[in-house]
C-alpha positions in Angstrom: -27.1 -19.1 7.7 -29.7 -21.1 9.6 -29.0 -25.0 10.4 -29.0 -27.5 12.7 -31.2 -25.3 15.3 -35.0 -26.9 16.9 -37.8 -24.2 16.0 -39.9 -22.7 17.8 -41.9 -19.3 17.5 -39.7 -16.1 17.1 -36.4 -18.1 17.3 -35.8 -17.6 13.5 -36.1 -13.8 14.0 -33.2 -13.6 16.7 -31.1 -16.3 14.7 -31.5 -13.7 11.6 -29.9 -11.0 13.9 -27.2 -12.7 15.0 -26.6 -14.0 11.3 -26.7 -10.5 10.3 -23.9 -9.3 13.6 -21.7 -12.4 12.3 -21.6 -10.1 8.7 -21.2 -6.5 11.0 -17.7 -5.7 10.1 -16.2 -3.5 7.7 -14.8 -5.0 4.3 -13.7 -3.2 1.5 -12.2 -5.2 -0.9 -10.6 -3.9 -4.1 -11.3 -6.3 -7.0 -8.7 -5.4 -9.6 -5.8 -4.5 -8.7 -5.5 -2.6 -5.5 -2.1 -1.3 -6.2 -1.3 2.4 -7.7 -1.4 2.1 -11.2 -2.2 4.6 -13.6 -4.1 4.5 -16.8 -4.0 4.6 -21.0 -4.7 1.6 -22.9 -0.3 2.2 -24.4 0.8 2.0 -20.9 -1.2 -1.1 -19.6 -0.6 -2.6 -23.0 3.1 -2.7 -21.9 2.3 -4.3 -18.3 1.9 -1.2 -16.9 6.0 -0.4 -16.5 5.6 3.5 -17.8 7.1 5.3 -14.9 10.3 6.0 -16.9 8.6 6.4 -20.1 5.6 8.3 -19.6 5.3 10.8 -23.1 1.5 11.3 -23.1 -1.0 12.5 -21.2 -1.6 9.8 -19.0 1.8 10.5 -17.1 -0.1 12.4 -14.6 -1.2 9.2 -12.8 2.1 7.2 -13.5 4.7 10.0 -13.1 3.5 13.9 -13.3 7.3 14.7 -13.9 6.6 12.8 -17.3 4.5 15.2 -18.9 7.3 18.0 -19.6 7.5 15.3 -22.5 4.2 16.7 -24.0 5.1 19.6 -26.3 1.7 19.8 -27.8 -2.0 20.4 -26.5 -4.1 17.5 -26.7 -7.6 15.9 -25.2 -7.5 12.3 -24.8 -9.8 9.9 -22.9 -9.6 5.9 -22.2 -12.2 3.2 -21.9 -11.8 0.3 -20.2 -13.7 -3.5 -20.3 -13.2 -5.8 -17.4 -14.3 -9.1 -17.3 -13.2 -11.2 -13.8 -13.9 -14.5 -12.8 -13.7 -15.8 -9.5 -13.9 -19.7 -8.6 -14.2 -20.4 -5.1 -13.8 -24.0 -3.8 -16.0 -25.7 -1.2 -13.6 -28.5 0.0 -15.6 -28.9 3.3 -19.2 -28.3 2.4 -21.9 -29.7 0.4 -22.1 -26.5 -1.5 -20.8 -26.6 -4.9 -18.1 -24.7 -6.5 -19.1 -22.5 -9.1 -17.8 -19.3 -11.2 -18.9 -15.8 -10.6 -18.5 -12.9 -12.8 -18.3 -9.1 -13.6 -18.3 -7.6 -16.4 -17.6 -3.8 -16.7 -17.3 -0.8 -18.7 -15.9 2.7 -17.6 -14.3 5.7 -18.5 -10.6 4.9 -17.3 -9.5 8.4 -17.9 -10.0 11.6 -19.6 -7.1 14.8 -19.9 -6.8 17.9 -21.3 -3.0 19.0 -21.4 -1.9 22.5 -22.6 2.0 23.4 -22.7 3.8 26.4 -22.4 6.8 28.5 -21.8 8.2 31.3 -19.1 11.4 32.6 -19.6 12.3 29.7 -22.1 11.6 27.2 -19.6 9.3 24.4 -20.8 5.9 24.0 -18.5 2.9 22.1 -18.8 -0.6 22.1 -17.1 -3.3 19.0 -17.6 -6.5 18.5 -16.1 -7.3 14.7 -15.6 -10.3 12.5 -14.5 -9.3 8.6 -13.8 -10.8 5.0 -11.9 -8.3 4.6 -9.6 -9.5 1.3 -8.3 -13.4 -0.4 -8.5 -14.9 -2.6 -6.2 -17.3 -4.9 -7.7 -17.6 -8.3 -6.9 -20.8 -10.8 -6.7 -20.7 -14.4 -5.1 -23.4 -16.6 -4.4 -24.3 -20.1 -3.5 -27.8 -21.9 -3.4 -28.6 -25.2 -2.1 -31.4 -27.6 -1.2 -31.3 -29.0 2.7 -33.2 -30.9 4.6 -32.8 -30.1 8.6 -34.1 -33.0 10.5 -33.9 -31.7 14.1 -35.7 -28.2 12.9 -38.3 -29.1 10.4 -36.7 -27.0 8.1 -36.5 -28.3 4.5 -36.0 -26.4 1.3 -33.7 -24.1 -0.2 -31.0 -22.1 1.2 -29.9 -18.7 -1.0 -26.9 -16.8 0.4 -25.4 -14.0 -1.8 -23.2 -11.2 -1.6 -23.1 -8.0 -4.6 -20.3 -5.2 -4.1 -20.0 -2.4 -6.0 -18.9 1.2 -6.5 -15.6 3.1 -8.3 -12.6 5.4 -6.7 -12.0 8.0 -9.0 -10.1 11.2 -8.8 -10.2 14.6 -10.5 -6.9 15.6 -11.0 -4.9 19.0 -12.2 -1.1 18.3 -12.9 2.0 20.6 -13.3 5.0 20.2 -14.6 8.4 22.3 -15.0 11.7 21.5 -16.8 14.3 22.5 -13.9 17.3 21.7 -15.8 17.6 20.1 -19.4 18.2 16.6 -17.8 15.9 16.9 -14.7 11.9 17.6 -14.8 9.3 17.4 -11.4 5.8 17.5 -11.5 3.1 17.0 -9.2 -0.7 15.8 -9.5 -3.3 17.0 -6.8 -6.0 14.4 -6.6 -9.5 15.0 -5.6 -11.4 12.2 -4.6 -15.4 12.9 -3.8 -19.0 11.2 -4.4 -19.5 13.5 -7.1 -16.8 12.2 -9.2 -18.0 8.9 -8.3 -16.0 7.9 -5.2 -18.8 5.1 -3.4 -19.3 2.1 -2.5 -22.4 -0.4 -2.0 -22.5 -3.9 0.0 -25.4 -6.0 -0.2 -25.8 -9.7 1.9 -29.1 -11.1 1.2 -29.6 -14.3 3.1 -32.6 -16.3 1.9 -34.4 -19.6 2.5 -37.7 -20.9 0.7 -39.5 -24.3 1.8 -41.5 -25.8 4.7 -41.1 -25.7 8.4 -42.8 -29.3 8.6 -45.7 -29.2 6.6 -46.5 -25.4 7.0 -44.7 -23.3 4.0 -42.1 -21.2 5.5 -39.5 -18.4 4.3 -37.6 -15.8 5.4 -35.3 -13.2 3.7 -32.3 -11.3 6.1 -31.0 -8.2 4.0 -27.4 -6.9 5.2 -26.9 -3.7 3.5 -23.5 -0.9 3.9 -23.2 2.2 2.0 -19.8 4.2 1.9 -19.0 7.8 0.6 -15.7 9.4 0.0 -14.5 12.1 0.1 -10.4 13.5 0.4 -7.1 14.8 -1.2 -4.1 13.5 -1.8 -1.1 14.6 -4.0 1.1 12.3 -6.9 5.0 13.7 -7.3 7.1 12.5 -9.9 10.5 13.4 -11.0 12.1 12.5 -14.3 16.0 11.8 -14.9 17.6 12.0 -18.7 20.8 10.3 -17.8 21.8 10.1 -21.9 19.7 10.2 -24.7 19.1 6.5 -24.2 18.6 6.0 -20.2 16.1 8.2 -18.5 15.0 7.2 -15.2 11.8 8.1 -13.1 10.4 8.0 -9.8 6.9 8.6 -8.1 5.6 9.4 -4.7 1.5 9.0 -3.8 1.4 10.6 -0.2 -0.6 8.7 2.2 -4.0 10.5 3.2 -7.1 10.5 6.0 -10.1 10.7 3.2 -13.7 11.6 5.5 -16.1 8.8 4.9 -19.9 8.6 5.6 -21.1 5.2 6.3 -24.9 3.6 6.8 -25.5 0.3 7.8 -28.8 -1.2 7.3 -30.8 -4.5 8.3 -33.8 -5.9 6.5 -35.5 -9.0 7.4 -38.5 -10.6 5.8 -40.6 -13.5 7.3 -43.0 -15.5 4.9 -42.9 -12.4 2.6 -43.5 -9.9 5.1 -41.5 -7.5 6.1 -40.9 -8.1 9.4 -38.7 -5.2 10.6 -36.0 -2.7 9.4 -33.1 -1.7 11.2 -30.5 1.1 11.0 -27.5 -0.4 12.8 -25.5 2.2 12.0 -24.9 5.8 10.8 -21.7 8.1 11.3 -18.5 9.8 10.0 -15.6 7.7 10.2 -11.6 8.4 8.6 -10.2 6.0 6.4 -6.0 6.0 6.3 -5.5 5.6 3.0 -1.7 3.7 2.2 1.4 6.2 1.1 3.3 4.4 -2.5 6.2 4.9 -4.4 8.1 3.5 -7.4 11.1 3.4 -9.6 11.5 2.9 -12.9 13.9 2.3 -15.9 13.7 3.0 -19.3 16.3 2.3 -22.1 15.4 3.6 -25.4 17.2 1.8 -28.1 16.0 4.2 -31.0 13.2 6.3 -31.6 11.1 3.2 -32.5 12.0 0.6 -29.8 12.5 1.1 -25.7 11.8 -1.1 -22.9 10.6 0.2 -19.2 11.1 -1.6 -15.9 9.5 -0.8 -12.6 9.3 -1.5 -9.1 7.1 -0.3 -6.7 6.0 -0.7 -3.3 2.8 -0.1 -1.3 2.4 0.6 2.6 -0.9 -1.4 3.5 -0.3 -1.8 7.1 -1.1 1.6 6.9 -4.9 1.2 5.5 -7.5 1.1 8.1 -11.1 2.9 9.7 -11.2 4.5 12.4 -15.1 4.4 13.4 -16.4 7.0 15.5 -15.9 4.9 18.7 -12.7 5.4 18.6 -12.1 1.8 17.0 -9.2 1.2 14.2 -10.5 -1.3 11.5 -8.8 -3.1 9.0 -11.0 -3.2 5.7 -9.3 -6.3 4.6 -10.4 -8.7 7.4 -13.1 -6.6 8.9 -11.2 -7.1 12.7 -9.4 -4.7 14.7 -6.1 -3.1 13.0 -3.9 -4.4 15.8 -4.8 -8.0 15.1 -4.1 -7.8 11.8 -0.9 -8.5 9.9 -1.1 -7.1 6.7 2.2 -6.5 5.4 2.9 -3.9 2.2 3.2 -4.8 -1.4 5.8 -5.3 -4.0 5.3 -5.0 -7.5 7.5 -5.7 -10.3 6.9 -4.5 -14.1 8.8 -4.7 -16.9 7.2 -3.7 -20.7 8.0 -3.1 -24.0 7.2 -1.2 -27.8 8.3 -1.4 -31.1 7.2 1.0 -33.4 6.9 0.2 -37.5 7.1 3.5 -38.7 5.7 3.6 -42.2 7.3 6.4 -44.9 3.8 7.4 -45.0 4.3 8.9 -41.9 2.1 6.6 -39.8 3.2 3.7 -37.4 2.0 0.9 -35.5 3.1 0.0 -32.5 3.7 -3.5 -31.0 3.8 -3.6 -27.3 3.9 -6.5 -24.6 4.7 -6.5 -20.8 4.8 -8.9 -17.7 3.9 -8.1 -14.1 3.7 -9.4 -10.6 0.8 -7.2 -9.0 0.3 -9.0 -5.6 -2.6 -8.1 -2.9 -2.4 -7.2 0.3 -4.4 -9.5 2.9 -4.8 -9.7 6.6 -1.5 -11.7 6.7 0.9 -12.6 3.7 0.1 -10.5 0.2 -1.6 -13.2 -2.2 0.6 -13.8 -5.5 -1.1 -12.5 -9.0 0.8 -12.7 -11.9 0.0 -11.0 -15.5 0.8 -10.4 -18.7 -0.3 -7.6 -21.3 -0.3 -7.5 -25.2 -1.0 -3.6 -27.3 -1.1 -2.3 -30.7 -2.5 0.8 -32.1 -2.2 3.2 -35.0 -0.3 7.0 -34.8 -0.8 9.3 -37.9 -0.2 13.3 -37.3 -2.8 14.3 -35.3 -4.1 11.2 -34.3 -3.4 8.4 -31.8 -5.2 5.0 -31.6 -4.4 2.8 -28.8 -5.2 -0.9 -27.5 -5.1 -2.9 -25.0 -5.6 -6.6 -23.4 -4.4 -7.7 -20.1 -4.8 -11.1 -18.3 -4.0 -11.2 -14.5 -4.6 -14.7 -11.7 -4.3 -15.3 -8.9 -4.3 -19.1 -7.5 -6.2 -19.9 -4.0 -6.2 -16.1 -3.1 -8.9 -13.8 -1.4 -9.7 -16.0 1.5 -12.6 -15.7 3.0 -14.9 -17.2 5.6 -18.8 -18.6 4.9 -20.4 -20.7 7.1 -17.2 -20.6 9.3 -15.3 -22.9 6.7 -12.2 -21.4 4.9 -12.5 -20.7 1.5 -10.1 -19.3 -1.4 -10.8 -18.4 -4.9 -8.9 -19.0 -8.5 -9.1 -15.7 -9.8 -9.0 -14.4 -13.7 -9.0 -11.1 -15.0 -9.4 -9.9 -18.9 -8.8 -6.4 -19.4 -9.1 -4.4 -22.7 -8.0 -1.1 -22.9 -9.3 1.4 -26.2 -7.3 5.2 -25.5 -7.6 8.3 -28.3 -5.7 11.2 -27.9 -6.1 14.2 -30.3 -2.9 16.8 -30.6 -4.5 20.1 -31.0 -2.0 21.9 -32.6 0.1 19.4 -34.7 0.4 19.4 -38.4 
């Protein structure tokens, strides 16, 4: 941003570049929740705690071990809505607060599961496609100053678009080993053509007079990211009794390739003044290993309860650009200056089933969670709770989903070198169909 500076000719130009260096550092922020979690409007209707639970085809992104479970062949898919909210407060500035919003719809996953048998031993094989995390974001503030010293008075515009999806195609296998004990593993592909990109945009903007003359100028900060890389999902399922099972999941760490562009643009009076590509290489990006736990009591065939806990090793996230230099995503500064620490979660999620003699039920399902996010020191505190229902008849599965997550003065962040933090609030509605091929 330009203030407080005395103009003269072809100072604005080299105040624009340094502007633009003060934005030159890597961020990539992920806006829901940057924790593992899987996918299926039942599972996220029950807070996400479905790591000892797990009986449809959606266990291959919670626990693969799950899907042994599945003893017929199904397609299923999932859609999701996401509507987020971000408030950031100005305590120090003239600027005024204000509330920024996304709202989204995507395919959160899509399976094709096929069971079998060898030697009596139960198998099964699935073929998934799931959003593992999105990036979208906007913020913006616009003002109207008057610089004495410079000359300068009009309008100042400064705002900031992300966007771009992780997503992973995924084949899954599972065996029975014993009658008690099943494993399974997931091998996740992530690459641009499945979707795996991500866009930054910084357009900083001012329209009025330098004096008397009319005067603008537009600075364009532009970062593009593709990935590509592998990683694999092991899961393991535990029938302690017919009533307690338990489950427990593994995501291994990975070094995804990434191609990154950086790219300046700055206009003067509506002219485009010059264009410059700052920056365009192969760098690695460490991607965090995770695992989890859970529990899951089943009180009768139509009521159980889950809970999980799971942990997530961001100090190990970071770029390493081709200089050589390590980067942490979350503050944009060298990895050795930065203190992120890892992630705890806790779930814990519900359903009752009304089972109707008409051989259809509806389910009523409810969970709570606390989801935090990793940051360049302390994990910010979010908190969430989930409601589902749906409708199972033979063939035919209908799910549903809402979930509310916030976070209070979270995702700090620096503009005009003044600290600011954000009240954050996410809606989430979840819609999931799954068709059994071969049921009666």
């Amino acid at each position: 941003m330009i203030r407080n500076f005395i103009y003269y000719p072809g100072i604005v130009y080299v105040i624009l570049i340094s502007t633009a260096n003060c934005q030159n550092a890597q961020f990539i922020d992920i806006m829901g929740s940057p924790n593992p979690v899987g996918s299926g409007a039942r599972a996220l209707g029950m807070g996400g705690a479905y790591i000892g639970i797990a009986d449809d085809a959606t266990a291959a992104s919670w626990n693969p071990g799950c899907l042994i479970q599945l003893w017929n062949k199904e397609i299923s898919f999932s859609i999701s809505h996401n509507l987020r909210n971000d408030s950031p407060q100005y305590p120090d500035t003239f600027m005024s607060s204000g509330e920024y919003s996304i709202d989204l719809f995507d395919l959160n996953y899509l399976s094709v599961a096929y069971p079998f048998s060898i030697d009596g031993r139960h198998m099964i094989m699935s073929l998934n496609y799931q959003t593992l995390y999105d990036f979208y974001q906007t913020h913006h503030s616009h003002y109207y100053s008057k610089e004495i010293s410079g000359g300068l008075e009009g309008w100042w515009t400064e705002q900031l678009n992300k966007k771009g999806y992780l997503k992973a195609l995924s084949p899954a296998f599972a065996v029975q080993i014993t009658p008690e004990i099943s494993t399974g593993v997931s091998f996740n592909f992530f690459n641009k053509a499945f979707g795996c990109k991500f866009e930054k945009t910084f357009v900083d903007q001012f329209r009025g007079h330098f004096y008397t003359y009319p005067h603008s100028y537009k600075n364009v900060y532009k970062e593009d990211f593709d990935f590509n890389g592998e990683n694999f999902t092991f899961g393991l399922l535990w029938a302690l009794n017919p009533c307690l099972t338990i489950g427990a999941v593994y995501k291994t760490g990975f070094q995804a390739d990434i191609h990154y562009k950086e790219s300046h643009f700055y206009w003067k009076n509506d002219q485009l003044l010059d264009t410059i590509i700052a920056s365009d290489e192969d760098q690695l990006m460490n991607m965090p290993s995770s695992y989890g736990v859970g529990f899951a009591i089943r009180f009768s065939d139509a009521a159980s309860i889950d809970l999980d806990a799971y942990k997530t090793n961001w100090q190990d996230y970071y770029i390493t650009q081709a200089n050589g230099h390590k980067i942490n995503p979350f503050t944009g500064n060298q990895q050795w200056k930065s203190k992120t620490k890892p992630t705890y979660q806790v779930r814990i999620g519900g359903e009752y089933l009304f089972i109707s003699d008409k051989e259809y039920s509806i389910p009523f399902r409810c969970g709570f969670f606390y989801d935090p996010e990793p940051t360049s020191h302390q994990p910010d505190d979010f908190w969430g709770f989930s409601l589902g229902s749906g409708y199972n008849s033979g063939k035919f599965v209908f799910d549903m989903a809402y979930q509310f997550r916030w976070g209070h003065q979270v995702r700090e962040f620096f503009l005009l070198n003044q600290k600011i933090k954000k009240n954050a609030r996410q809606h989430s509605f979840y819609i999931s169909i799954i068709y059994h091929l071969d049921k009666k």
